[in-house]
C-alpha positions in Angstrom: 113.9 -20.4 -4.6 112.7 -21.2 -1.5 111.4 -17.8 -1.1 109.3 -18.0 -4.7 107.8 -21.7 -3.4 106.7 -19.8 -0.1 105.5 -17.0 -2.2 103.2 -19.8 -4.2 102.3 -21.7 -1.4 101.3 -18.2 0.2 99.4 -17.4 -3.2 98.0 -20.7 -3.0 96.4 -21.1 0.2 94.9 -17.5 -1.0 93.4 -19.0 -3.4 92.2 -21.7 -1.6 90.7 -19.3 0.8 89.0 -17.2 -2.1 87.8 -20.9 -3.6 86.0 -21.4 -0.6 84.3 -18.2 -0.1 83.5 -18.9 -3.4 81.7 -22.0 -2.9 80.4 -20.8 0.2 79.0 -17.8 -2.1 77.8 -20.2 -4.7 76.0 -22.5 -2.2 74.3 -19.3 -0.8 73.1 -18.5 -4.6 71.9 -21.2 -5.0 69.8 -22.0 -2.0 68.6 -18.6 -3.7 67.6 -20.0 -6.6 65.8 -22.8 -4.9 63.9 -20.5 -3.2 63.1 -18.6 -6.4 62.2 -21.8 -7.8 59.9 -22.7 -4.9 58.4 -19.0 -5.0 58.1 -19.6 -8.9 56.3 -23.0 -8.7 53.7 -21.0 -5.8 53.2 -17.9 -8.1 52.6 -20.1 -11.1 49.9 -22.3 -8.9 48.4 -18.7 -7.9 48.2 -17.8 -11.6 46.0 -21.2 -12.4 43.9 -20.2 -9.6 43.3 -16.6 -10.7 42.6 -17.8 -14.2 40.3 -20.5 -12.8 37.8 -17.8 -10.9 38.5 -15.4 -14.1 36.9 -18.4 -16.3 33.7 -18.6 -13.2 33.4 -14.7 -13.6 32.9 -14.8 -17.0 30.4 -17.9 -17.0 28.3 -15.8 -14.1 28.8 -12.4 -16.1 27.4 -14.8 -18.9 24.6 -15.6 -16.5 23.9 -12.1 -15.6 23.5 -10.6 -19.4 21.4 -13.5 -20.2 19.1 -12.1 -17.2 19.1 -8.7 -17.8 17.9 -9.6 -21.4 15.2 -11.3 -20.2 14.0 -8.5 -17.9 14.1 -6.3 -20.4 11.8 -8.3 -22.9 9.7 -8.4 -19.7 9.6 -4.8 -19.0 9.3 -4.0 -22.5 6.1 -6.5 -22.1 4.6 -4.4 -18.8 5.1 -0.9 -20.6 3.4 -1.9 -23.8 0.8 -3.6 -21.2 0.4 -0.2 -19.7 0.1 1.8 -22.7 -2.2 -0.1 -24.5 -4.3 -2.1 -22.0 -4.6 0.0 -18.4 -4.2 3.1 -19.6 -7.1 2.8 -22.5 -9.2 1.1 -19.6 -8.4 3.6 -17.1 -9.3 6.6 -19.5 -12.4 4.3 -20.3 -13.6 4.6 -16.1 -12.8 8.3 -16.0 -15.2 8.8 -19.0 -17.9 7.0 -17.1 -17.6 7.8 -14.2 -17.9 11.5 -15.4 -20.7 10.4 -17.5 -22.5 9.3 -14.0 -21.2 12.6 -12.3 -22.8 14.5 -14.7 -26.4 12.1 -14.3 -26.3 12.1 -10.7 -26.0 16.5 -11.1 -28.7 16.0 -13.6 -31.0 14.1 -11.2 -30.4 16.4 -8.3 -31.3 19.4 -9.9 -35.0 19.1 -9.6 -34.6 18.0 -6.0 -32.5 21.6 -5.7 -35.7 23.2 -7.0 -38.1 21.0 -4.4 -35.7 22.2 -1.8 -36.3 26.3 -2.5 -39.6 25.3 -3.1 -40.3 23.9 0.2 -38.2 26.7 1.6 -40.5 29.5 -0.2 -43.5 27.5 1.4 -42.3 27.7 5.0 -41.7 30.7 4.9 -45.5 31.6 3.5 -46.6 29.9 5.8 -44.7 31.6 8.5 -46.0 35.1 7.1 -49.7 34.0 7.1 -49.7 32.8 10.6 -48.2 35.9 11.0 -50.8 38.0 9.3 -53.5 35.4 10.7 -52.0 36.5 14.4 -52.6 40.2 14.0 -55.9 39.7 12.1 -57.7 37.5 15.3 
């Protein structure tokens, strides 16, 4: 009998052992946990943060389509500016200032003709002294 309360004793003290390493095992799980916990807690902060800035992105993208509208009812503005105002005035010059190309040729002309004219005279001239030279 003695030999079975040894034998239980034995078991016992076993089984004290393995209760301990259990509750050593236990306490490391959970200073686990509280380090999940604490790692939860910082990624669910991180999460507010990330869907603070995601809220000021889309205010600012907002911001930004409600600009590019308005510089494209601005451009729209300049290119029917162009086509209808500049371009008409533009064409408008060209046409006069051919128109006063075409005057100022017209006007010039008959000073062409006084040129050759005067030209032909020299040279006249030139050929009477010439004749008057061999005459004397």
């Amino acid at each position: 009998m003695e030999e079975k309360l040894n034998l239980i004793l034995s078991k016992l003290g076993s089984l004290e052992t393995d209760m301990q390493g259990m509750k050593a095992n236990m306490q490391g799980m959970k200073a686990d946990m509280t380090d999940m916990k604490a790692d939860m807690t910082d990624m669910k902060a991180d999460m507010q943060g990330m869907k603070a800035d995601m809220t000021d992105m889309k205010a600012d993208m907002q911001g930004m389509k409600d600009d590019i509208k308005r510089l494209d009812a601005k451009v729209a503005k300049i290119e029917l500016t162009l086509e209808n105002e500049i371009r008409v005035n533009i064409q408008r010059i060209a046409e006069g200032h051919l128109d006063l190309s075409r005057i100022l040729h017209d006007a010039m002309k008959p000073n062409a003709e006084v040129e050759m004219l005067a030209i032909k005279v020299r040279k006249l001239e030139s050929e009477v002294r010439d004749i008057k030279f061999r005459l004397a």
